[in-house]
VOMARVEX-318089 format. One record per atom (N, C-alpha, C): residue number from 1; residue in three letters; chain; atom name; x, y, z. Coordinates in Angstrom, 3 decimals. Atoms other than C-alpha are relative to their C-alpha. Layout:
N
i:aa:ch:at:east:north:up
NUM:ALA:A:CA:X:Y:Z .
...
//
This chain:
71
i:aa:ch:at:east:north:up
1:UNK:A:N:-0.256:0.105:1.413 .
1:UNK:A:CA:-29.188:74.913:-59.318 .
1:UNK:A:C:1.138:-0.988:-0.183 .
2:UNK:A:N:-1.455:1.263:0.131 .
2:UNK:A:CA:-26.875:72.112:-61.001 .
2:UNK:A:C:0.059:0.270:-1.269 .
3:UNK:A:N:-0.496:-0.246:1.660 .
3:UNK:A:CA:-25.205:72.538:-64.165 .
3:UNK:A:C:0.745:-0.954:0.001 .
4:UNK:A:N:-1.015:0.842:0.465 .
4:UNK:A:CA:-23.473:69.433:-66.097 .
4:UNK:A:C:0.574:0.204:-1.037 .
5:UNK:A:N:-0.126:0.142:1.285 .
5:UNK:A:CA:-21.557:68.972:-69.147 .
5:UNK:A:C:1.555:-0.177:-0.127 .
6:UNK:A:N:-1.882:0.766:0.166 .
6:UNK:A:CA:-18.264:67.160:-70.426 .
6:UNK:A:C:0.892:0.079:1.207 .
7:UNK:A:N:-1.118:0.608:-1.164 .
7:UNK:A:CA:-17.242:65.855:-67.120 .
7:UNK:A:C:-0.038:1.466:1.387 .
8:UNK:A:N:0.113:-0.647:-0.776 .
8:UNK:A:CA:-17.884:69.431:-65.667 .
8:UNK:A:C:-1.315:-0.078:0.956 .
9:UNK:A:N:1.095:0.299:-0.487 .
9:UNK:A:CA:-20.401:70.047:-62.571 .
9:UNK:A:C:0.286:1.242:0.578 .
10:UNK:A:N:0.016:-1.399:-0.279 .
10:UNK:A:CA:-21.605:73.195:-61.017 .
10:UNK:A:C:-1.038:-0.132:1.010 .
11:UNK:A:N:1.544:0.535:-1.074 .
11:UNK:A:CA:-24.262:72.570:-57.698 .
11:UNK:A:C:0.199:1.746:0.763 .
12:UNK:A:N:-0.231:-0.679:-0.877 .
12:UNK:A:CA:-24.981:75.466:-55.887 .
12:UNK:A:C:-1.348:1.083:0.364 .
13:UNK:A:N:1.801:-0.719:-0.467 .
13:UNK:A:CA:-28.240:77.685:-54.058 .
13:UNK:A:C:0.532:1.440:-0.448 .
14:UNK:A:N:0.016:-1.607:0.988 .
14:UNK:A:CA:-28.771:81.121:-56.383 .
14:UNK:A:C:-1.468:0.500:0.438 .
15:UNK:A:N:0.843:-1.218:-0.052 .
15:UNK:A:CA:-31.687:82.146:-54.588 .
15:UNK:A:C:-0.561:-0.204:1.633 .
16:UNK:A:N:-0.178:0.367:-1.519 .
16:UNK:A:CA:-32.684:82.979:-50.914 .
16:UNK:A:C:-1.205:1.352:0.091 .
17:UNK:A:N:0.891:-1.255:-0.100 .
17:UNK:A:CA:-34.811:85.799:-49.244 .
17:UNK:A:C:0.359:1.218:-0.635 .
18:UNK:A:N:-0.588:-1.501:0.363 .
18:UNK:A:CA:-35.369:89.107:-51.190 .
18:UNK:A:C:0.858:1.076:0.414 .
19:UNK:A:N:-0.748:-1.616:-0.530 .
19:UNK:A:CA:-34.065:91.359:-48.501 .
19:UNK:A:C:1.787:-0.281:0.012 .
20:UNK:A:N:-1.516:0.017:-0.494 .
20:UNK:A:CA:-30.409:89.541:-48.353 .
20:UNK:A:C:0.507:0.016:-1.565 .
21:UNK:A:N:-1.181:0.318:1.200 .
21:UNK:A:CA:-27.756:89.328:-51.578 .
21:UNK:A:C:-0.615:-1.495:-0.245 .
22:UNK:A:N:0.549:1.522:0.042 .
22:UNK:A:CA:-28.562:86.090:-53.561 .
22:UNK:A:C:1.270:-0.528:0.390 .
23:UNK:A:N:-0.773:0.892:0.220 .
23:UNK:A:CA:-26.184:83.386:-52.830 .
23:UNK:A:C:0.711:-0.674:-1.508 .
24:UNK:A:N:-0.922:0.386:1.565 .
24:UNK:A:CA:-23.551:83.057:-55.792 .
24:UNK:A:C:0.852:-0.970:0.088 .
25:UNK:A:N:-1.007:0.825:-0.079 .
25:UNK:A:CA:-22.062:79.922:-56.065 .
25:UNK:A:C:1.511:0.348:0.015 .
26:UNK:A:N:-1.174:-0.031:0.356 .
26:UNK:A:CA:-18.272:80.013:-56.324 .
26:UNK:A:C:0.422:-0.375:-0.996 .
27:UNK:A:N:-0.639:0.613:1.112 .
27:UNK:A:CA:-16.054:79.406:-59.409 .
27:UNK:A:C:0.659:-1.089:0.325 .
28:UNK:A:N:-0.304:1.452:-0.007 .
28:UNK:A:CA:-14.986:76.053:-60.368 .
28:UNK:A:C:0.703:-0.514:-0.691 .
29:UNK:A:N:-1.284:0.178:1.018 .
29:UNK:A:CA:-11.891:74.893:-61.953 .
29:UNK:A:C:-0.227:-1.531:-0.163 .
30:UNK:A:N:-0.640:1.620:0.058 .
30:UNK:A:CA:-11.574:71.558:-63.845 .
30:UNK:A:C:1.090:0.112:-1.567 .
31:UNK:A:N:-1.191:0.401:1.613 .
31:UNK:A:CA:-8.654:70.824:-66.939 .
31:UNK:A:C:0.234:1.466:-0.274 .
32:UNK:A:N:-0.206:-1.390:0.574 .
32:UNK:A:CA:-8.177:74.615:-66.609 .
32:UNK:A:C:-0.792:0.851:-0.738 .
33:UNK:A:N:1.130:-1.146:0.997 .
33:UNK:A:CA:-11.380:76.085:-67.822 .
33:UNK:A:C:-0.694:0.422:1.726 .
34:UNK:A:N:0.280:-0.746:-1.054 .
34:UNK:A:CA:-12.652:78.215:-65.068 .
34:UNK:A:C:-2.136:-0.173:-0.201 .
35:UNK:A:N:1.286:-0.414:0.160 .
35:UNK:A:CA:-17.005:77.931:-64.688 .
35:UNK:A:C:-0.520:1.175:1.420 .
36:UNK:A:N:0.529:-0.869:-0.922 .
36:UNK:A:CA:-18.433:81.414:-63.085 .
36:UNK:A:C:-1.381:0.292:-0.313 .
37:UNK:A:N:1.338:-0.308:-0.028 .
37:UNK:A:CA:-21.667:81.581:-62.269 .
37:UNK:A:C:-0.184:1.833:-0.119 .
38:UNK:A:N:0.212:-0.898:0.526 .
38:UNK:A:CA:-22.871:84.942:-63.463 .
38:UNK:A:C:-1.535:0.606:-0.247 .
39:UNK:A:N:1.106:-0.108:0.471 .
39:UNK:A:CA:-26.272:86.838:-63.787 .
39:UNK:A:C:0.599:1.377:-0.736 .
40:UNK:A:N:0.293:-1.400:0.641 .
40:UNK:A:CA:-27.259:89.858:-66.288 .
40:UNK:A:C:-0.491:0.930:0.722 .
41:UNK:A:N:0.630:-1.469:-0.308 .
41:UNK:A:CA:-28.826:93.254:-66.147 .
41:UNK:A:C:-1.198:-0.004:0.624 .
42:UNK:A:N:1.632:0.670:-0.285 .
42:UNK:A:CA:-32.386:91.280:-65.987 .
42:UNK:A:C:0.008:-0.782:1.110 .
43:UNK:A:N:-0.094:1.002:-1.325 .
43:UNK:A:CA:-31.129:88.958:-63.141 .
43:UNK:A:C:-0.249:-1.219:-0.749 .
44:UNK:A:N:-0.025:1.481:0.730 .
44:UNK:A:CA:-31.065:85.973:-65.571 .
44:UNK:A:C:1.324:-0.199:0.367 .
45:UNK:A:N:-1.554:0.434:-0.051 .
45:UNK:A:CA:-28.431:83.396:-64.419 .
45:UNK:A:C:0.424:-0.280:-0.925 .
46:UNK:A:N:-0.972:0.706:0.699 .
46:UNK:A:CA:-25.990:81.883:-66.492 .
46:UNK:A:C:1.460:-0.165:0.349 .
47:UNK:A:N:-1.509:0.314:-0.207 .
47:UNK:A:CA:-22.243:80.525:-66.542 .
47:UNK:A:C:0.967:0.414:-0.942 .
48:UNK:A:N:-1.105:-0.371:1.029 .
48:UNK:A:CA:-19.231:81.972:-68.240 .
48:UNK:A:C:1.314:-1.066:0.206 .
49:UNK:A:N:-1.221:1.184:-0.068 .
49:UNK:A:CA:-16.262:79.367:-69.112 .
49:UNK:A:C:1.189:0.901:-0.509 .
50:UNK:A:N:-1.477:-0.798:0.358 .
50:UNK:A:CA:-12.784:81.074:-69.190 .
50:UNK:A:C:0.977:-0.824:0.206 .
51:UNK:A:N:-1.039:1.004:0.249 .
51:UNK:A:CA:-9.893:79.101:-70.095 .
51:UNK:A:C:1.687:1.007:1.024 .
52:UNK:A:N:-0.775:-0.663:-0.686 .
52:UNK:A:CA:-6.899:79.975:-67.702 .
52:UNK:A:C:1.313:0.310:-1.082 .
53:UNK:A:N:-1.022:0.211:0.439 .
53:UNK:A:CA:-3.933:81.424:-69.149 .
53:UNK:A:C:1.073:-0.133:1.300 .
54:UNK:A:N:-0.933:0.321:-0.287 .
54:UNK:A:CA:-1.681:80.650:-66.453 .
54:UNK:A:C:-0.876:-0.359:1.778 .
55:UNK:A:N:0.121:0.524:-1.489 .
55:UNK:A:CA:-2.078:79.065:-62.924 .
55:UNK:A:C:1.169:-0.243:1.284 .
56:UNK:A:N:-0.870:-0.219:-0.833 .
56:UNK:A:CA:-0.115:79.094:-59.978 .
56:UNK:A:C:-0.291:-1.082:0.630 .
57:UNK:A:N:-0.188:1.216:-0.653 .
57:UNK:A:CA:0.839:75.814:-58.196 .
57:UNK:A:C:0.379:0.662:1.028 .
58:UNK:A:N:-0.034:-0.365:-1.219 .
58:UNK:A:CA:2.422:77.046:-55.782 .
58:UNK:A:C:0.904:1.112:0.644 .
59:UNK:A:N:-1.080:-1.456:-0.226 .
59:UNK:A:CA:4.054:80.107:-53.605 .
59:UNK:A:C:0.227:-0.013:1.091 .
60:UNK:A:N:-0.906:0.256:-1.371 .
60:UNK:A:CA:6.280:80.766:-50.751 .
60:UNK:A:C:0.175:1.783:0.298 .
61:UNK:A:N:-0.732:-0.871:-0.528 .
61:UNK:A:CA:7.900:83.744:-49.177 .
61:UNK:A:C:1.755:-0.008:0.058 .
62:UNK:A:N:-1.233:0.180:-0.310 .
62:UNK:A:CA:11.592:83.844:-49.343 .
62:UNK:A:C:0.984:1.479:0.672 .
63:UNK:A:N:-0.589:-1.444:-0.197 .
63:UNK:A:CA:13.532:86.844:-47.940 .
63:UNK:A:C:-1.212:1.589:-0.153 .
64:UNK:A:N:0.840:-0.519:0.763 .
64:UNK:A:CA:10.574:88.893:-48.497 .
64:UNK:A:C:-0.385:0.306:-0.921 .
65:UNK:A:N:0.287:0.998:1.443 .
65:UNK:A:CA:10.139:87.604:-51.711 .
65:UNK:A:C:-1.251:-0.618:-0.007 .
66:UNK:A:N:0.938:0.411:-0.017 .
66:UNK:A:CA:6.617:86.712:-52.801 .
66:UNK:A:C:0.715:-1.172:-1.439 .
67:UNK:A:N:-0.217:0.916:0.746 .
67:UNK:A:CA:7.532:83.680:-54.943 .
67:UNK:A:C:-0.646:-1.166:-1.019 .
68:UNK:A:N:1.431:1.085:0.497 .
68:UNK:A:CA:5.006:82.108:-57.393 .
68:UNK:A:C:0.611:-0.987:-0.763 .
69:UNK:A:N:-0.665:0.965:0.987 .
69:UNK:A:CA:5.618:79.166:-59.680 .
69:UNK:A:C:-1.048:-1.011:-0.553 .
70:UNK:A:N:1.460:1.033:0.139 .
70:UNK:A:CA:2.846:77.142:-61.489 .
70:UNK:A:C:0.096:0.370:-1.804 .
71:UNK:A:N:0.113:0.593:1.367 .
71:UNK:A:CA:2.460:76.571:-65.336 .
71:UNK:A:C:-1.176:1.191:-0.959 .
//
């Protein structure tokens, strides 16, 4: 499956043998909108877009201190 739209892109295999779990793409971050691949009740796919409220650049350890810091 490939999903486009305003600069976003989404590629990824959603279907495989009955007897295993399907293959669920991973989520996909671009300009801070999050795309998760997602099915229903019926097993219809689709994508949900969630806008981040906050992101984490980056984190350390200090003294045993979990230390985050990101926008």
């Amino acid at each position: 499956m490939q999903l486009r739209g305003h600069g976003l892109r989404l590629d990824g295999r959603v279907a495989g043998p009955r007897w295993l779990p399907p293959l669920i793409p991973v989520p996909r971050r671009k300009a801070g909108v999050w795309l998760v691949p997602a099915r229903n009740a019926k097993g219809a796919w689709g994508v949900r877009l969630r806008t981040a409220e906050a992101i984490i650049g980056e984190y350390r350890v200090d003294g045993g201190e979990l230390i985050l810091s990101g926008r």
